[in-house]
C-alpha positions as CSV (number, residue, x, y, z in Angstrom):
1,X,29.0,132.6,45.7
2,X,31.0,131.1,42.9
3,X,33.2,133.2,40.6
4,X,33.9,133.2,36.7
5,X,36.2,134.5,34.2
6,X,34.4,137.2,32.3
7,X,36.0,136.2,29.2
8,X,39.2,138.6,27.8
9,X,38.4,141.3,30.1
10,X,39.9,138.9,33.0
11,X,37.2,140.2,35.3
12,X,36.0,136.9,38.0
13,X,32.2,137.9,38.1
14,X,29.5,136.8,40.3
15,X,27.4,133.7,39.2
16,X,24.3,135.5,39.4
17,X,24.6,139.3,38.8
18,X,22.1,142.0,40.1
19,X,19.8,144.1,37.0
20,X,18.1,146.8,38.0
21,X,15.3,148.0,35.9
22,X,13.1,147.3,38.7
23,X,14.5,149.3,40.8
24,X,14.0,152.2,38.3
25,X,10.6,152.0,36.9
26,X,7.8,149.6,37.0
27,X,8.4,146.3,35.5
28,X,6.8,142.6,34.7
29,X,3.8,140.8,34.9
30,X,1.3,142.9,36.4
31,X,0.2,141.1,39.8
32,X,-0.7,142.2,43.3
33,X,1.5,145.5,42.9
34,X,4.7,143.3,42.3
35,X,6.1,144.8,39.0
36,X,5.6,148.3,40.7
37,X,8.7,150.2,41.7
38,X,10.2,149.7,45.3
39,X,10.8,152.3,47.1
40,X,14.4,153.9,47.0
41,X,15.2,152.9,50.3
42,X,13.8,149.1,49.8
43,X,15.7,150.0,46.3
44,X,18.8,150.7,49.0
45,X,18.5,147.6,50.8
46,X,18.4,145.4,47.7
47,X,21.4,146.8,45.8
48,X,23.7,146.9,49.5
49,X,22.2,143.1,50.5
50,X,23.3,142.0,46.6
51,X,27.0,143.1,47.7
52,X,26.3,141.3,51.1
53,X,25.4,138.0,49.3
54,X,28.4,138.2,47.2
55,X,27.6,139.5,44.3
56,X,30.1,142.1,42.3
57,X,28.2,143.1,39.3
58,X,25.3,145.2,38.6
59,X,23.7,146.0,35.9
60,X,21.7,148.9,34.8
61,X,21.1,151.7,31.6
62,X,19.6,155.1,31.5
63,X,16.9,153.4,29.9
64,X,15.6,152.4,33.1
65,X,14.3,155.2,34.6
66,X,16.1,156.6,38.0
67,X,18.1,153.0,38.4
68,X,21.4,154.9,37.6
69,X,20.7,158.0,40.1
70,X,19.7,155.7,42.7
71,X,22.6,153.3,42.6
72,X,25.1,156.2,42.7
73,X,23.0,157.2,45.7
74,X,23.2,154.2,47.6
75,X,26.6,152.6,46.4
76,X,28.8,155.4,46.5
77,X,30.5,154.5,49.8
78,X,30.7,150.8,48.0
79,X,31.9,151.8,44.7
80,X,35.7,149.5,45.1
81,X,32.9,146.8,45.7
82,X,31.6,145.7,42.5
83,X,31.4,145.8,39.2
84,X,29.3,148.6,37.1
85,X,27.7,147.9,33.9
86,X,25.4,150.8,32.3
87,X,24.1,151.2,28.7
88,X,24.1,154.4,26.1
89,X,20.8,154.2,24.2
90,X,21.1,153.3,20.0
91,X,17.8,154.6,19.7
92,X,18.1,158.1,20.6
93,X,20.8,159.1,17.9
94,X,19.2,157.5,14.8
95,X,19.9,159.2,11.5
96,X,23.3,161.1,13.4
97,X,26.6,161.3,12.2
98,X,29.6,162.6,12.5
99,X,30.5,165.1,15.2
100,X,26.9,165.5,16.0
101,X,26.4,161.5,17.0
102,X,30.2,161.5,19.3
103,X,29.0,165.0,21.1
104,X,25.4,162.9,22.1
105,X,26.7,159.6,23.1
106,X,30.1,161.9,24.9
107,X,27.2,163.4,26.7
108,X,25.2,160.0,27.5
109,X,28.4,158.9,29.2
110,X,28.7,162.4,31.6
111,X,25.6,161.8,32.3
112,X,25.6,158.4,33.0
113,X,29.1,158.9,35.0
114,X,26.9,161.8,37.3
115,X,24.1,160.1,38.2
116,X,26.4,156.9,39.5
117,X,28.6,159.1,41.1
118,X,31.6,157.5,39.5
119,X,34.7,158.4,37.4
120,X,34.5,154.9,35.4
121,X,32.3,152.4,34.7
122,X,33.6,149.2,33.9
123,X,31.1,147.9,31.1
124,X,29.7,150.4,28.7
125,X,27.4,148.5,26.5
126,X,25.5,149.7,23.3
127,X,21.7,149.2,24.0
128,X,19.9,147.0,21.5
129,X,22.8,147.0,19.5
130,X,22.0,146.6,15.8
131,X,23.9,144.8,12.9
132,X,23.8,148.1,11.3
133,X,25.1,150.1,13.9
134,X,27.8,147.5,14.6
135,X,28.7,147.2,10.6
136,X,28.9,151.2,10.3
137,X,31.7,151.5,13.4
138,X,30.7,154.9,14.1
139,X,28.8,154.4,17.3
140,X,31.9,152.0,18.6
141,X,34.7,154.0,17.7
142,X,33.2,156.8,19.7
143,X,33.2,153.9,22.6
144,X,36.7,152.9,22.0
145,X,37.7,156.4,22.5
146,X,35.7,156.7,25.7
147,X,38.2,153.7,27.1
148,X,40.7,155.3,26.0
149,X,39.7,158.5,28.0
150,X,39.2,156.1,31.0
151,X,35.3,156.6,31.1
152,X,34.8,153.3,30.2
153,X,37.4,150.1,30.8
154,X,35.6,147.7,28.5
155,X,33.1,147.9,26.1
156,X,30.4,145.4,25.3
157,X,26.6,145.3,24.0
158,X,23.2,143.8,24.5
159,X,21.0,142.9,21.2
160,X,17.8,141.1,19.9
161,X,17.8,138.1,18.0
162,X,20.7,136.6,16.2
163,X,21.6,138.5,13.5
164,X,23.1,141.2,16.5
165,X,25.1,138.9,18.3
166,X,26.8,137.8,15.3
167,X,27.3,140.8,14.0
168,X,28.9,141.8,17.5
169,X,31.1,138.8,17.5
170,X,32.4,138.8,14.0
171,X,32.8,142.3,14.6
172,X,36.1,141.4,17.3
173,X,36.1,144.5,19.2
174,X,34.0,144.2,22.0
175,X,34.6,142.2,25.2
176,X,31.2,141.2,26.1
177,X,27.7,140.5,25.0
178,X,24.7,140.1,26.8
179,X,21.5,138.0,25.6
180,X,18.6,137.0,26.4
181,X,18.6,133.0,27.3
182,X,16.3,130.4,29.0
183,X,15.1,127.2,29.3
184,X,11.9,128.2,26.6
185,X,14.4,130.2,24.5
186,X,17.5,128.6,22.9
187,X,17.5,130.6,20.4
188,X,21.2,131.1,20.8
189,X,22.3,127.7,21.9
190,X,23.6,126.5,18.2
191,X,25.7,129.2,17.0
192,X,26.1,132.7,19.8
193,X,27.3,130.9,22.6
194,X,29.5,128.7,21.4
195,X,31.4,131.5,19.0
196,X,30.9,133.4,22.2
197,X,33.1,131.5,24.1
198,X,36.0,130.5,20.7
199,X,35.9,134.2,20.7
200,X,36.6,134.3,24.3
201,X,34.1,137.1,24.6
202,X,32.1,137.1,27.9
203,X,28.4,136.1,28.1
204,X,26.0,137.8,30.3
205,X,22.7,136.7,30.5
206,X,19.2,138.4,31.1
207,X,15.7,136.9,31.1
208,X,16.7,133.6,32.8
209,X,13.0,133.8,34.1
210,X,11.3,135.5,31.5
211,X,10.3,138.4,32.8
212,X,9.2,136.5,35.4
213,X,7.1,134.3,33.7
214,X,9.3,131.3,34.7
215,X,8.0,132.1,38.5
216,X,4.6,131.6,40.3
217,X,3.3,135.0,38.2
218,X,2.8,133.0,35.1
219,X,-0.3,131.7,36.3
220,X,-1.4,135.5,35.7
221,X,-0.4,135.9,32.1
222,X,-2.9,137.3,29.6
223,X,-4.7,135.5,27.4
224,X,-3.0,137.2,24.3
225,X,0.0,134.2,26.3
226,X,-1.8,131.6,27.1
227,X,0.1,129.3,24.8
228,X,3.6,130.2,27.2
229,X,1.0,130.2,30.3
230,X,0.1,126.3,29.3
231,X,3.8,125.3,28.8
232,X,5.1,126.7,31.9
233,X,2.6,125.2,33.6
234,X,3.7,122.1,32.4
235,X,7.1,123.2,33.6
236,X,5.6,123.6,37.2
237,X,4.4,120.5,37.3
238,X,7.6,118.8,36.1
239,X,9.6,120.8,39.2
240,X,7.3,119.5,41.8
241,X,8.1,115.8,40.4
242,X,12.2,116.7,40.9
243,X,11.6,118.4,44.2
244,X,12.5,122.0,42.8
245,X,10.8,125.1,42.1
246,X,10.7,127.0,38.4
247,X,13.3,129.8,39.4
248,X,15.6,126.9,40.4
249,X,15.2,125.4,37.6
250,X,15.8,128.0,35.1
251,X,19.1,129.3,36.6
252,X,20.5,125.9,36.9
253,X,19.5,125.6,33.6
254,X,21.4,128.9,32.2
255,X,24.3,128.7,34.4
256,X,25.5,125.1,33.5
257,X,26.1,126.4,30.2
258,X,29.7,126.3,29.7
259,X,29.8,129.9,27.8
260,X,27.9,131.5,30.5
261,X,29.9,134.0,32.4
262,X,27.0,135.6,34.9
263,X,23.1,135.3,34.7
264,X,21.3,138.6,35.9
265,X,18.6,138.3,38.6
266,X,16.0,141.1,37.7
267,X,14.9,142.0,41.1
268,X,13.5,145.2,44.0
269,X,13.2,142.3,46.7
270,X,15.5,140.9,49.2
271,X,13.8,137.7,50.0
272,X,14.1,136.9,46.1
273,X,17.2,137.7,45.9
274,X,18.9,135.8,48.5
275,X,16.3,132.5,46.6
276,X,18.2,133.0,43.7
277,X,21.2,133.3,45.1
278,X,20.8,129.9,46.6
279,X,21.1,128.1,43.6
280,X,24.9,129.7,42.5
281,X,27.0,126.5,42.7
282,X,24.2,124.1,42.2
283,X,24.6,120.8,40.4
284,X,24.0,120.7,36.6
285,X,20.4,119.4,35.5
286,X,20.2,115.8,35.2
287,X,20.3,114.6,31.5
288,X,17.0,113.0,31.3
289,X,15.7,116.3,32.8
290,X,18.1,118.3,30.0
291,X,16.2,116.4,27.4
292,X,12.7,116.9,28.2
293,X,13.3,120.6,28.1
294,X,14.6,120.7,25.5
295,X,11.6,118.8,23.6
296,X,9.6,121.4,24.9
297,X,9.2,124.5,21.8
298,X,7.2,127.6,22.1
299,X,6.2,130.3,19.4
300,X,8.7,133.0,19.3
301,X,6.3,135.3,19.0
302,X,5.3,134.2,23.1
303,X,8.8,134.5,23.8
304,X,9.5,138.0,23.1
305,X,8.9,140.0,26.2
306,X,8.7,143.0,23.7
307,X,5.6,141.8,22.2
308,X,3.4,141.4,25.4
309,X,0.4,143.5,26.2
310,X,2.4,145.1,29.2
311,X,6.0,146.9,30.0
């Protein structure tokens, strides 16, 4: 496993990270019982085989159902081993101010702190950040004061779009950002990532496989996606001519990115995580390779995981 600066937070993180939302609720493209929940102790063996392999940080959010609870439950003897990121909600407090909004998010953090079983958790990010929420600097001055308290070391968020990102970045206070980024959407390609890294803010990247449509399940999207089911079969057939499978592709794609800290690996499965963890370190794409992908544009509305007929 290769290591990389986590921009100002000095942190080395793993080249591919470990998300959990799987491991919490069910998730993705609805095939053969693979986006159902694992058990917790398959759940167990995936998050213990992810320190195994190497990799040092994991991602989750009390979004995701009982991910946080069962981490705590079967990392606690680990804890000195990796590196925690959770999420408080910006949903649940809308319309709060004041001492009202700091007493809710104060107790998101106990009870995200409880059900890990931890005194700290390294990154605390806002969920679904908004440029609104970011602009008013309510929301992260409560943060700020949970790092100061020693609940949290760094703070960071993870947004929607471009106007969020932005917002975060122009904003200067928070060490990290994490979007969503792959080969079919570059949406952030021209202006994020490369403020990202002048700002020497760290990049952490989710949906490198689109929910898992950049695997072997895209062949079982909907209809309402047949437009992104067409492309990435065109995808498919272009990996079988360079000797490489779509998952490969997609993570060597994300990862050669200069800005690119860590890419998450969205998984309940041991055999596809140690696949992905094979390609850490690979060599970049080839160029010619580089440009056909990128000559390759999808509606946005098929790239929006949020929109699809399924959680």
């Amino acid at each position: 496993m290769n290591y990389r600066r986590l921009g100002r937070t000095n942190l080395q993180v793993s080249e591919i990270s470990l998300g959990t939302v799987e491991l919490g609720m069910d998730y993705g493209i609805p095939v053969r019982g693979e986006h159902l929940q694992p058990s917790e102790a398959d759940a167990a063996r995936t998050l213990n085989c992810a320190l195994d392999l190497g990799i040092n940080l994991i991602d989750t959010a009390q979004a995701y159902g009982e991910s946080e609870a069962i981490i705590g439950r079967a990392l606690k003897s680990r804890r000195n081993e990796y590196i925690l990121a959770t999420k408080i909600s910006s949903s649940n407090w809308e319309g709060y101010t004041g001492r009202e909004l700091r007493e809710q998010v104060e107790a998101s953090i106990t009870e995200s702190l409880r059900a890990l079983q931890t005194d700290t958790i390294d990154l605390l990010y806002l969920h679904n950040a908004t440029p609104e929420l970011i602009q008013g600097g309510e929301i992260v001055e409560i943060m700020q004061r949970a790092q100061e308290a020693g609940y949290a070391r760094f703070i960071g968020t993870t947004t929607y779009g471009e106007a969020a990102p932005l917002a975060v970045l122009e904003d200067g206070r928070f060490d990290c950002v994490q979007v969503a980024y792959n080969l079919l959407d570059r949406q952030f390609e021209e202006r994020v990532l490369p403020l990202a890294k002048e700002s020497d803010v760290g990049v952490i990247i989710r949906s490198v496989l689109l929910k898992g449509a950049l695997t072997h399940r895209y062949a079982h999207l909907p209809d309402e996606l047949r437009e992104l089911r067409t492309v990435v079969n065109g995808i498919n057939s272009l990996c079988g001519a360079q000797d490489s499978s779509l998952p490969e592709l997609a993570y060597r794609f994300v990862l050669a990115h200069p800005a690119v800290s860590t890419a998450l690996v969205g998984t309940g499965r041991v055999h596809e995580l140690e696949e992905i963890v094979s390609f850490a370190g690979c060599d970049a794409l080839p160029p010619e390779l580089l440009s056909e992908i990128r000559e390759i544009v999808v509606s946005p509305d098929q790239l929006n995981p949020g929109t699809w007929p399924f959680h």
